[in-house]
C-alpha positions as CSV (number, residue, x, y, z in Angstrom):
1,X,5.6,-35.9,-20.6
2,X,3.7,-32.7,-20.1
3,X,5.0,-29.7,-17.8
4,X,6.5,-26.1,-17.8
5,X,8.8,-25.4,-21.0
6,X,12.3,-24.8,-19.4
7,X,14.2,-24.0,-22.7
8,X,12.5,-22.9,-25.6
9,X,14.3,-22.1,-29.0
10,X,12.0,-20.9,-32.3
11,X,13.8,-20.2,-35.6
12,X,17.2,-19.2,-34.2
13,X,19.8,-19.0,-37.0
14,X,23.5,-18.0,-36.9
15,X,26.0,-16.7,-39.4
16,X,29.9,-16.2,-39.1
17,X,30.5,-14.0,-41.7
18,X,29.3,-15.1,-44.8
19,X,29.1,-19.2,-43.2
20,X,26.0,-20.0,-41.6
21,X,26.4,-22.3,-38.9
22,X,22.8,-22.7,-37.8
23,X,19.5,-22.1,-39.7
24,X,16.0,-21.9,-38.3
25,X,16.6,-24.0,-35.5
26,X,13.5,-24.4,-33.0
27,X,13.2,-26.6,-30.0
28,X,11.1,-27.0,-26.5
29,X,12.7,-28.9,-23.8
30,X,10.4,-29.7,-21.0
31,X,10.7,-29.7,-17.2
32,X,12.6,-33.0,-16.2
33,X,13.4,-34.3,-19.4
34,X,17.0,-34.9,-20.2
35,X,17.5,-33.7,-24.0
36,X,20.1,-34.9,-26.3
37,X,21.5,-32.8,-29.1
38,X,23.3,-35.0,-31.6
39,X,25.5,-34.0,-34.3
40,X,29.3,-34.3,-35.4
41,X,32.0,-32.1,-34.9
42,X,31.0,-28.7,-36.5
43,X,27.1,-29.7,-36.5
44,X,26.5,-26.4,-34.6
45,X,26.2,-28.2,-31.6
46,X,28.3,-26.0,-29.2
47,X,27.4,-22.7,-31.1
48,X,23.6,-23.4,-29.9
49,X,24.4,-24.1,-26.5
50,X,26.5,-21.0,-26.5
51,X,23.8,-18.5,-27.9
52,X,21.5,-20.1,-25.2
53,X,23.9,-19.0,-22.4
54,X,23.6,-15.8,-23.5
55,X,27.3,-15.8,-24.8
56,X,26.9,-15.3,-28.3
57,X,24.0,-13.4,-30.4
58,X,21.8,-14.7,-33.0
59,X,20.8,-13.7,-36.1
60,X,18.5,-11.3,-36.4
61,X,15.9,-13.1,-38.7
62,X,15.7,-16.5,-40.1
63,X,16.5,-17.0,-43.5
64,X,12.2,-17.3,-43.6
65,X,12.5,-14.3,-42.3
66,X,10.5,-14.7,-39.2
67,X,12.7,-13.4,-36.3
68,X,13.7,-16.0,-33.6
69,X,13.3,-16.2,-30.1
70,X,15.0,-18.1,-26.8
71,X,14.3,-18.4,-23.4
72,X,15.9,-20.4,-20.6
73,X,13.5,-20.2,-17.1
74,X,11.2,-17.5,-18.3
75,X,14.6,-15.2,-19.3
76,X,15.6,-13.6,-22.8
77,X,19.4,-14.7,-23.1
78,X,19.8,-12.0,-25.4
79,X,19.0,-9.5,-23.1
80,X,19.0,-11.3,-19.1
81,X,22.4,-13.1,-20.2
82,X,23.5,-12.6,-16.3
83,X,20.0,-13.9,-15.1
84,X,20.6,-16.9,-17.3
85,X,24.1,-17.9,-16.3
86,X,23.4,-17.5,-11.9
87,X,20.3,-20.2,-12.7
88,X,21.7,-22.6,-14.9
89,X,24.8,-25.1,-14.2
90,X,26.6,-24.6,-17.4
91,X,29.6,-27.1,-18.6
92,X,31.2,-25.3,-21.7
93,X,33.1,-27.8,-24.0
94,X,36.4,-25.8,-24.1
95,X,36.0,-24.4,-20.0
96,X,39.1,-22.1,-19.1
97,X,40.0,-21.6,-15.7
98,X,42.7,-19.0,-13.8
99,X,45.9,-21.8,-14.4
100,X,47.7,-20.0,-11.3
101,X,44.0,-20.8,-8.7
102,X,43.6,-24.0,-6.5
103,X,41.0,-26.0,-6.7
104,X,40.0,-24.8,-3.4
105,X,39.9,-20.7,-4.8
106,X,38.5,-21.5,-8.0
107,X,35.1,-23.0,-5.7
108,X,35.5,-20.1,-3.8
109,X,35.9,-17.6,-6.5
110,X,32.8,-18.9,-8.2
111,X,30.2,-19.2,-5.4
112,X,29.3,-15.3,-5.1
113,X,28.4,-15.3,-9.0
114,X,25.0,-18.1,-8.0
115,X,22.6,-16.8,-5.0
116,X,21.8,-20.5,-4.2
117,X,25.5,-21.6,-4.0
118,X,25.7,-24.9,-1.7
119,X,29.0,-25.4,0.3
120,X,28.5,-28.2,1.8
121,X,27.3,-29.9,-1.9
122,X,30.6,-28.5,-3.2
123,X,32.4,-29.9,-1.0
124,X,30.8,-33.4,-1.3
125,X,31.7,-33.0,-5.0
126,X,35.5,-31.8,-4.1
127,X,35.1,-35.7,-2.4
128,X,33.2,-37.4,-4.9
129,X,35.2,-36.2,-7.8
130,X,38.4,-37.2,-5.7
131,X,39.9,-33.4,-6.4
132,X,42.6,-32.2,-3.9
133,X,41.5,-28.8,-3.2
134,X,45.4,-27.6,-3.2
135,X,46.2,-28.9,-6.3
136,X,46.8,-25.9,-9.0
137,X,44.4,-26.0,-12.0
138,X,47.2,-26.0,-14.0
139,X,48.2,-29.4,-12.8
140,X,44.8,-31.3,-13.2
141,X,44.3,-33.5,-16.2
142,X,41.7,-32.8,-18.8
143,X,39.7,-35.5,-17.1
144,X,40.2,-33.5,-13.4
145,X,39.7,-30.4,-15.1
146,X,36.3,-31.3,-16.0
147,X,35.1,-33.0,-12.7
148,X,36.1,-29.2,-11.7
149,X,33.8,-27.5,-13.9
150,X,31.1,-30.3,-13.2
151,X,31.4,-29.3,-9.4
152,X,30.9,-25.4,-10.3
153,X,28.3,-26.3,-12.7
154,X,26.1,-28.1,-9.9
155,X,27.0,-26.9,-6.9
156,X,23.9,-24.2,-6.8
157,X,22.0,-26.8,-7.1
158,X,19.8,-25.0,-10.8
159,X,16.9,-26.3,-12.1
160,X,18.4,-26.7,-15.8
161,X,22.1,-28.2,-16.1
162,X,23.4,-27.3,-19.7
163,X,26.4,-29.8,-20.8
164,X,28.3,-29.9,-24.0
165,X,30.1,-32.7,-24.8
166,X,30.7,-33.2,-20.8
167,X,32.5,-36.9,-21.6
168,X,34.7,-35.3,-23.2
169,X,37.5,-35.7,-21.2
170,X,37.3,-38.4,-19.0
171,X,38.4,-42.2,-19.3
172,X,35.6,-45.0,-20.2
173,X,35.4,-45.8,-16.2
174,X,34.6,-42.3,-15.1
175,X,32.0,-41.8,-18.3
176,X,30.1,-44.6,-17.1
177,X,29.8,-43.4,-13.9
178,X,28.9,-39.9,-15.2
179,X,26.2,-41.2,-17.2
180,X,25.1,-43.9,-14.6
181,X,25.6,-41.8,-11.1
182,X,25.3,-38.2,-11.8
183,X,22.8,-38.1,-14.4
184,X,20.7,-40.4,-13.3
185,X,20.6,-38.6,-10.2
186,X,20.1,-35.4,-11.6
187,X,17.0,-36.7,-13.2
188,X,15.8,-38.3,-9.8
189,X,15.8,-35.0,-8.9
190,X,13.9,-33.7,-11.5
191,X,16.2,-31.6,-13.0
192,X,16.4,-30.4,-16.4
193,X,19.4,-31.8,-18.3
194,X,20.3,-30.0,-22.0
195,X,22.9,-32.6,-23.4
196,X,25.4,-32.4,-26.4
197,X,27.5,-35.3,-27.2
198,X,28.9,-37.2,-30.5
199,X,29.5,-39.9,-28.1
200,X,25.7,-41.7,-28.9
201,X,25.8,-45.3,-27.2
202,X,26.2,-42.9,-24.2
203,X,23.2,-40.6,-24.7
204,X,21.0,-43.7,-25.7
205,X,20.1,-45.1,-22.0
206,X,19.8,-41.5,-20.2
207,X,18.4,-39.1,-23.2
208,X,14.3,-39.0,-23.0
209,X,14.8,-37.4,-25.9
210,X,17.0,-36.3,-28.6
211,X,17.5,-34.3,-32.0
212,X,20.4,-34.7,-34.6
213,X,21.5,-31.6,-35.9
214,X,23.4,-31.8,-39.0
215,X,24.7,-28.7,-40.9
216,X,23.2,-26.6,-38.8
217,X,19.6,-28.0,-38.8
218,X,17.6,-30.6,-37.3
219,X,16.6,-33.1,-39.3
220,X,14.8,-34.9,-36.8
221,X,13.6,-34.3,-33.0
222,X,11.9,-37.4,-30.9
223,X,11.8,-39.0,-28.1
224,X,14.1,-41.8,-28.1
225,X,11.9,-45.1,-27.6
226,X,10.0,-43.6,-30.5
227,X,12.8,-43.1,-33.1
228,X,13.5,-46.4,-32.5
229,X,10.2,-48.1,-33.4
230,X,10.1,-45.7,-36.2
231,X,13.6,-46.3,-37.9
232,X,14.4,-49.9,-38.9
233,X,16.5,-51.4,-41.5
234,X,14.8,-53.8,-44.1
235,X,16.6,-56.5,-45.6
236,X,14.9,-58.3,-49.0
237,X,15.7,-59.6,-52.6
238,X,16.9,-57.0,-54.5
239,X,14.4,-57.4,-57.3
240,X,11.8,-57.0,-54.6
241,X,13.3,-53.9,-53.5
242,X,13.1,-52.6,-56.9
243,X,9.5,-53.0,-57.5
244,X,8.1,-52.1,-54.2
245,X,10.6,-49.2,-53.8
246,X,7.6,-46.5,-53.8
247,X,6.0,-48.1,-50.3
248,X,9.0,-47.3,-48.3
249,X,10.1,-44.0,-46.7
250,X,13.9,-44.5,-46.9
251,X,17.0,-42.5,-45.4
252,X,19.7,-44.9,-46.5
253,X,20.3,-47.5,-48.9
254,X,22.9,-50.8,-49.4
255,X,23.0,-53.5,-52.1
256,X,24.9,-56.1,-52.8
257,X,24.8,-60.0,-53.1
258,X,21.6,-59.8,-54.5
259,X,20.4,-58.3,-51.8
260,X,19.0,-54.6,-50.5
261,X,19.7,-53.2,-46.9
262,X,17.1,-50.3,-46.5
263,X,17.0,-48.0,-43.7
264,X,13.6,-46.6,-43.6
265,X,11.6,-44.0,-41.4
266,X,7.5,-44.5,-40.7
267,X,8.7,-48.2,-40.4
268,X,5.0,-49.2,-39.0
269,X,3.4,-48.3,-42.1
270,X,6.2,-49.5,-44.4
271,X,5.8,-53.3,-42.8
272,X,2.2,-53.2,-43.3
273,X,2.7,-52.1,-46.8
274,X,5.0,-54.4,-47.8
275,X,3.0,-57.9,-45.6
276,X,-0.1,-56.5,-47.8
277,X,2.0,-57.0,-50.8
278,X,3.4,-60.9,-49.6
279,X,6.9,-59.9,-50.3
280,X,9.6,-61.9,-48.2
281,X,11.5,-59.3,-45.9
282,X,13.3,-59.3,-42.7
283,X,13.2,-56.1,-40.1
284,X,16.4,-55.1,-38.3
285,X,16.1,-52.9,-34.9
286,X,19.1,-50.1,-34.9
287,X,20.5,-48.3,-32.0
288,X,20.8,-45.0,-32.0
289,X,24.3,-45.1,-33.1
290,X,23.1,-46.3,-36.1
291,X,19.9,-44.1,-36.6
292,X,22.2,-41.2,-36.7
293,X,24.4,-42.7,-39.2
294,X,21.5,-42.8,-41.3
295,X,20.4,-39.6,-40.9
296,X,23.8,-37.7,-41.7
297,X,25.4,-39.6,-43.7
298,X,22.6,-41.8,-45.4
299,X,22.2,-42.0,-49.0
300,X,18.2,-42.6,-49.7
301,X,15.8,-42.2,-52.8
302,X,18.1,-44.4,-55.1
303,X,21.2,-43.0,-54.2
304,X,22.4,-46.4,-53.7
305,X,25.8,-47.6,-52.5
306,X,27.6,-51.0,-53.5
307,X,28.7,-53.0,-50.5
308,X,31.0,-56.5,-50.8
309,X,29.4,-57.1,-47.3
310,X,26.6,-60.0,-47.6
311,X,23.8,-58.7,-45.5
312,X,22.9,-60.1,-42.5
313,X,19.5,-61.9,-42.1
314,X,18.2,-62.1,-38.7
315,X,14.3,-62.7,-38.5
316,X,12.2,-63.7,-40.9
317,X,9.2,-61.9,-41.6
């Protein structure tokens, strides 16, 4: 995919006092692609999005010290943070709304702050969302409170629709159809989609693709068909694994009953090394699920965990 650069982040860092939260961060999403940023709770996820909507400020520098940039559409959120927020369809993860408003004056309270407001799409989405537009904000559920913020998110119809963690709140039912009806649309539409979500066997079908962001830095960025062919779990004789330990990039590994379960990166040219070498090896395919498990919480270069779990052999090499 080639096209104009819609969100662009270069070596954006972010203390809290003396804790940094993010360091040297960079990024490009494209026009039309729906990114995925991946991390657990704390990763920094929310603090980037929120720097990006102009409502926090970075660092000055990197710790590098090269000074970092951002731009959503062509504007500076540092200094166009009003420019930003009337073009982009935000959904903050923790969204607070006047408690005393309907439904009905909160859509009307928001339309003058985006030039290309669409009443009639509001509306559509007051229907589609099945919200009552008398009903006090106080009184919706967490899962009604975000179809609310989804609606005045999208209802200006903006080229680039920033979520974090927009599942969140709603019941398996309606996150399937989030992921399935309203996503899927927005990329029919071409629309640029900036997700964050812990939730990954959701991200996986819809994300072109993603990056994981672990204690504040990306540890890897790809599109998702790709990080799949590249990450794969080997399974062989421990005394194998042993001696041809140097051929194989790895990010996580298991042994136990005699056996090693390696999770490895550059899995193309580990295979080939290890066919060259006639050893007896199976190849497991990972979801993405799993992929990040590796890459947070993996345990590679001989770091090596015991397991009572007999691994698993599923094709034979």
């Amino acid at each position: 995919m080639s096209g104009p650069i819609d969100i662009s982040v270069q070596h954006l860092s972010k203390h809290f006092g003396r804790k940094q939260v993010l360091e040297d961060v960079t990024f490009e999403i494209q026009r039309g692609q729906t990114f995925a940023l991946l991390g657990r709770n704390g990763a920094g996820k929310t603090t980037t999005l929120r720097m990006l909507m102009g409502l926090l400020k970075p660092d000055k520098s990197s710790p590098s010290g090269v000074s970092g940039s951002m731009s959503v559409l062509g504007f500076d959120p540092r200094k166009q943070a009003i420019k930003v927020r009337s073009h982009v369809g935000y959904l903050a993860e923790d969204q607070k709304m006047f408690g005393w408003m309907s439904v009905r004056q909160i859509v009307d309270f928001m339309a003058p702050f985006y030039p290309k407001w669409d009443k009639e799409l509001a509306n559509r989405y007051l229907q589609k969302f099945e919200l009552s537009a008398t009903t006090k904000v106080k009184h919706l559920s967490k899962g009604q409170g975000v179809r609310l913020g989804l609606l005045c998110a999208l209802s200006h119809r903006p080229q680039v629709v920033i979520l974090d963690d927009p599942a969140l709140g709603l019941d398996p039912i309606m996150r399937k159809e989030f992921n399935r009806d309203l996503i899927v649309h927005l990329q029919s539409e071409g629309r640029t989609v900036f997700y964050s979500s812990h939730l990954l066997y959701e991200v996986e079908p819809i994300a072109d693709e993603v990056a994981i962001l672990d204690r504040g830095k990306i540890v890897i960025q790809q599109d998702t068909e790709s990080l799949r062919r590249d990450v794969k779990k080997i399974i062989m004789d421990t005394k194998d694994f042993d001696t041809h330990t140097e051929l194989l990039s790895k990010l996580d590994v298991y042994r136990g009953y005699g056996k090693t379960n390696t999770t490895i990166t550059n899995a193309q040219q580990s295979i080939e090394k290890l066919r060259d070498s006639a050893v007896k090896f199976e190849v497991i395919d990972l979801n993405l699920d799993e992929i990040f498990e590796a890459y947070v919480i993996g345990r590679p270069d001989g770091q090596v965990h015991q397991t009572d779990e007999e691994p698993q052999m599923q094709e034979a090499m």
